[in-house]
BALO-767339 format. One record per residue: x, y, z of N, C-alpha, C, O in turn; residue in three letters. Coordinates in steps of 0.1 Angstrom, whole numbers, padded with zeros to 4 digits, always signed. Example, Ala and Ser with C-alpha at 12.3 -4.5 7.8 and 13.67 -1.06 7.14 Angstrom:
# residues 2
+0132-0057+0078+0123-0045+0078+0132-0033+0078+0142-0033+0085Ala/+0128-0022+0071+0137-0011+0071+0129+0000+0079+0134+0011+0080Ser/
END
This chain:
# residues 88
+1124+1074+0965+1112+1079+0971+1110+1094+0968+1099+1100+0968Unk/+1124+1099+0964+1119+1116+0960+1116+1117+0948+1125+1114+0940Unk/+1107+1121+0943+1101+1129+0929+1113+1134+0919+1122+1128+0924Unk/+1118+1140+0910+1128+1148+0905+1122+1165+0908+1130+1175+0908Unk/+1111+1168+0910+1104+1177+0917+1110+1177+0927+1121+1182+0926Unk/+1106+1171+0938+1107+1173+0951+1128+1168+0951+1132+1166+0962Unk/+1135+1168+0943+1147+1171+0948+1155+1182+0944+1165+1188+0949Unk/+1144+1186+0931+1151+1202+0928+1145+1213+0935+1149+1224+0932Unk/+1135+1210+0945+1131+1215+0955+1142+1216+0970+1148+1224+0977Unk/+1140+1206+0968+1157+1204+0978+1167+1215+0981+1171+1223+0989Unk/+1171+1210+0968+1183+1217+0966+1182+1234+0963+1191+1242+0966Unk/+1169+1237+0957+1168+1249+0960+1165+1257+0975+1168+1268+0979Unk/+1158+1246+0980+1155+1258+0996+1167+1245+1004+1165+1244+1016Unk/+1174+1240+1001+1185+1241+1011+1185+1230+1020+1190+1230+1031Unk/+1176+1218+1014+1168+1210+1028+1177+1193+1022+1178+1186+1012Unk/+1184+1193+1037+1194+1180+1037+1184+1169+1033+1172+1170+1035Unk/+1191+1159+1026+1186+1147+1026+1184+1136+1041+1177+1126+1042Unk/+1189+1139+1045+1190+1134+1062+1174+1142+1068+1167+1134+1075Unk/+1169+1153+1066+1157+1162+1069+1148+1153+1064+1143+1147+1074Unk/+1144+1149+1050+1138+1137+1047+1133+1123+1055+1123+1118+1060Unk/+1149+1120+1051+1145+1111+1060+1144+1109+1076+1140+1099+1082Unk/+1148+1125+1083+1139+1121+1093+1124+1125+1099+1119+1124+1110Unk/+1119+1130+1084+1106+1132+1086+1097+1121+1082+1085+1121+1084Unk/+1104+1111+1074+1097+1097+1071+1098+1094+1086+1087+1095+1090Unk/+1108+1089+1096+1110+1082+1107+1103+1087+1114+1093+1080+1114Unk/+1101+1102+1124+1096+1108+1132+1087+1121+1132+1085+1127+1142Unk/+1084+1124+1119+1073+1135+1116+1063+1131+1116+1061+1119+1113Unk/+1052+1141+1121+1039+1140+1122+1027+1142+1111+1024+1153+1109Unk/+1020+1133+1103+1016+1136+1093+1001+1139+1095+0994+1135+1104Unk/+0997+1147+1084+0985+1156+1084+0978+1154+1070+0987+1153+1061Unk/+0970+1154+1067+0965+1151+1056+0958+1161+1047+0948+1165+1053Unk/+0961+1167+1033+0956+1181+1030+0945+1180+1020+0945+1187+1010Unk/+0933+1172+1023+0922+1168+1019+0920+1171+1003+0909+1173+0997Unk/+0931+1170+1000+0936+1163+0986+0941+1154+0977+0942+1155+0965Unk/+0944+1143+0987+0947+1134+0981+0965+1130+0986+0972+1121+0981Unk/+0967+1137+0993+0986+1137+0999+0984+1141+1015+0975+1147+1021Unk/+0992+1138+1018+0999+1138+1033+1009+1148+1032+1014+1152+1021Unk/+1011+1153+1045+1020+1165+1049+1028+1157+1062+1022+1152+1071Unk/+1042+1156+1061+1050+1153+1069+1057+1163+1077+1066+1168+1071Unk/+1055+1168+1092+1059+1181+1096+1063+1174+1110+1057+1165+1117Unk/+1074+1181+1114+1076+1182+1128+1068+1189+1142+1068+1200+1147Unk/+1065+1181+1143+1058+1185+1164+1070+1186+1170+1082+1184+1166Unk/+1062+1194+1187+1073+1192+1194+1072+1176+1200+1082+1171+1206Unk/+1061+1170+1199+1062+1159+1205+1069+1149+1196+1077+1141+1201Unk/+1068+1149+1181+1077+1142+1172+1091+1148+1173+1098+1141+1165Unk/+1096+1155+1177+1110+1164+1180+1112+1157+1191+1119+1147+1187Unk/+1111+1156+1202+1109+1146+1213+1118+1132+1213+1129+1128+1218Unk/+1107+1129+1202+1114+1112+1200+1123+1111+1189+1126+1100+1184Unk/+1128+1125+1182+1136+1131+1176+1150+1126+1185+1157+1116+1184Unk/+1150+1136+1191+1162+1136+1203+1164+1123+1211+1176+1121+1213Unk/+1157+1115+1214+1151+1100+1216+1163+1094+1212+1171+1089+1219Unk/+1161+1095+1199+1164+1084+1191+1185+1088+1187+1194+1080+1187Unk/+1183+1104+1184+1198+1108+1176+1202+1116+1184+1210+1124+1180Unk/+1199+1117+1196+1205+1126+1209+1204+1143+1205+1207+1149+1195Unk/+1199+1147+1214+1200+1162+1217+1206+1170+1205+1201+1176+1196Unk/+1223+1167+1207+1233+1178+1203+1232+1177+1189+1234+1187+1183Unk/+1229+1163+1181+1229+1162+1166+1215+1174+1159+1214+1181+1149Unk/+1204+1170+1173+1193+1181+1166+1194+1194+1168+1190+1202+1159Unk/+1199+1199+1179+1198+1212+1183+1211+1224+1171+1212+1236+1169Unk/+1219+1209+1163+1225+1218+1152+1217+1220+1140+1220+1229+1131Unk/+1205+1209+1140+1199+1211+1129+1182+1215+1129+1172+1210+1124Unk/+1186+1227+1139+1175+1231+1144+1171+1238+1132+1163+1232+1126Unk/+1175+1251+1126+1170+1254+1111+1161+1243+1105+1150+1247+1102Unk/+1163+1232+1103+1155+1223+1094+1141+1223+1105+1129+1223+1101Unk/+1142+1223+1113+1130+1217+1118+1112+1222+1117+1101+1218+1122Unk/+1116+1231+1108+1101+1238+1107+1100+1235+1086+1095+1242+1077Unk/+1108+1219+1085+1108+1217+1069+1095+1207+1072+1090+1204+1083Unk/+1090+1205+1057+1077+1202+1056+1079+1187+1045+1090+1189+1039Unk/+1074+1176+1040+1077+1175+1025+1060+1168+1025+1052+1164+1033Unk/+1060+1170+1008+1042+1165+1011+1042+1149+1004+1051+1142+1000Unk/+1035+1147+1004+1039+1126+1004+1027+1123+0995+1017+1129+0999Unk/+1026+1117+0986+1017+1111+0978+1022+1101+0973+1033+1102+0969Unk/+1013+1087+0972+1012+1074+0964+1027+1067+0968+1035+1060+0962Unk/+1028+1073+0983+1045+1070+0987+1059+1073+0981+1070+1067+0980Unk/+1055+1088+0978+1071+1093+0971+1071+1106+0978+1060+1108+0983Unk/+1077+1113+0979+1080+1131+0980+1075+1136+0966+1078+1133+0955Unk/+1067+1142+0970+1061+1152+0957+1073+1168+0960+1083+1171+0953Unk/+1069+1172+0967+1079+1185+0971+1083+1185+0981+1081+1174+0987Unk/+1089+1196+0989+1092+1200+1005+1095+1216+1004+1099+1222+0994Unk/+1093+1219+1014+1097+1231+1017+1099+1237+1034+1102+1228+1043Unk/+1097+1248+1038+1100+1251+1049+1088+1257+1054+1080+1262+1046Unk/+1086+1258+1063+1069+1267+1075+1075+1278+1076+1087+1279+1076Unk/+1068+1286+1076+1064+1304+1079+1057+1304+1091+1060+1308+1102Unk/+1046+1297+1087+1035+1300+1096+1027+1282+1101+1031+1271+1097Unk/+1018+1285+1110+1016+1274+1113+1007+1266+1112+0996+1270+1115Unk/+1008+1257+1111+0992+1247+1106+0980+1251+1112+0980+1255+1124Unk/+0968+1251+1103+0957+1252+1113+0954+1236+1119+0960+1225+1118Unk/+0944+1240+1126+0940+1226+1136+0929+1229+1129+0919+1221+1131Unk/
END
């Protein structure tokens, strides 16, 4: 499902393969009126984060949680991490 892009992306900003896939399972997606989806964590998807893999596993991998990856034609195109925050 990842691109060869979106895994040398990876591995350059640092972003587990477990981050992936739990933003396929419980990330919120948004759509960048281009043609791709944006997969990002809420706190209400963080929520059912903890839900699901208990508290103490997320609260270590709290760094990831502001990772992003953008989704087209059903693969990872890239990912990266938030600075700043989505507009509404």
């Amino acid at each position: 499902m990842l691109t060869s892009h979106a895994t040398v992306r990876c591995q350059q900003r640092g972003i587990p393969p477990l981050v992936i896939d739990w933003l396929h399972q419980f990330g919120e997606e948004r759509f960048d009126h281009r043609g791709a989806a944006i997969l990002h964590f809420s706190k209400r998807s963080i929520r059912r984060l903890e839900r699901a893999v208990g508290r103490q596993p997320v609260s270590k991998m709290k760094e990831y949680l502001r990772c992003y990856a953008v989704i087209s034609n059903g693969h990872v195109i890239t990912a990266g991490k938030r600075y700043k925050k989505f507009k509404t």
